[in-house]
C-alpha positions, -999 to 999 in steps of 0.1 A, spaced: -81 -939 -4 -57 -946 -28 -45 -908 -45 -13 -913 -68 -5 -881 -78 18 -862 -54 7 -827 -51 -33 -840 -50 -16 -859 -20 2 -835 -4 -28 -809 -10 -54 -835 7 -23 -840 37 -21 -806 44 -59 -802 46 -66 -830 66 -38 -814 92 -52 -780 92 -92 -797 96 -75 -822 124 -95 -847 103 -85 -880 79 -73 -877 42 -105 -889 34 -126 -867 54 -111 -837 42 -115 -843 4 -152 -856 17 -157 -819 32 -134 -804 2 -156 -816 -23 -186 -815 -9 -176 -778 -4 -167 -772 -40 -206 -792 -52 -221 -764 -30 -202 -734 -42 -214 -747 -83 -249 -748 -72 -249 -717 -57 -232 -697 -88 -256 -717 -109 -286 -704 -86 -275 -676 -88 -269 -674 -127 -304 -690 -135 -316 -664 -110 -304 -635 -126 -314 -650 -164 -348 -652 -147 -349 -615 -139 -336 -605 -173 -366 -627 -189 -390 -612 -169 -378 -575 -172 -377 -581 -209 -417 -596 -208 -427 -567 -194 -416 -543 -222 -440 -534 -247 -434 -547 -283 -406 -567 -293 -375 -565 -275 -349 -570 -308 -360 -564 -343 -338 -572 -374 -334 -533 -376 -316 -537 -341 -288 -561 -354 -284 -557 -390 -276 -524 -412 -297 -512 -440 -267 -540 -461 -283 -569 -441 -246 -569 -421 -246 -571 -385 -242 -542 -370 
């Protein structure tokens, strides 16, 4: 692995010391790390958007009307 900026190096040095493991197995573990961390804030997002949708189906009527957003001017309120 050929990683030409300095503090990216020194970074991936430092982690490989502390792990006891290669340069290239700690950014290996670092970024698999860092994949599984996004997927589970974006589980976790599309879970909560899914609770909102289905809290918001199981109101009667409309959940927004125009008389929600806009004054009696047609201006946002």
């Amino acid at each position: 692995m050929n990683i030409k900026d300095a503090q990216v190096r020194e970074l991936a040095l430092e982690l490989a010391r502390r792990r006891h493991t290669s340069m290239t197995d700690a950014v290996r573990q670092a970024l698999s790390e860092a994949i599984k961390a996004e997927d589970a804030i974006r589980d976790g997002l599309a879970r909560r958007l899914m609770d909102i949708g289905r809290r918001s189906a199981a109101k009667p009527g409309r959940f927004l009307t125009d008389d929600d957003l806009y004054d009696d001017s047609g201006l946002p309120k």
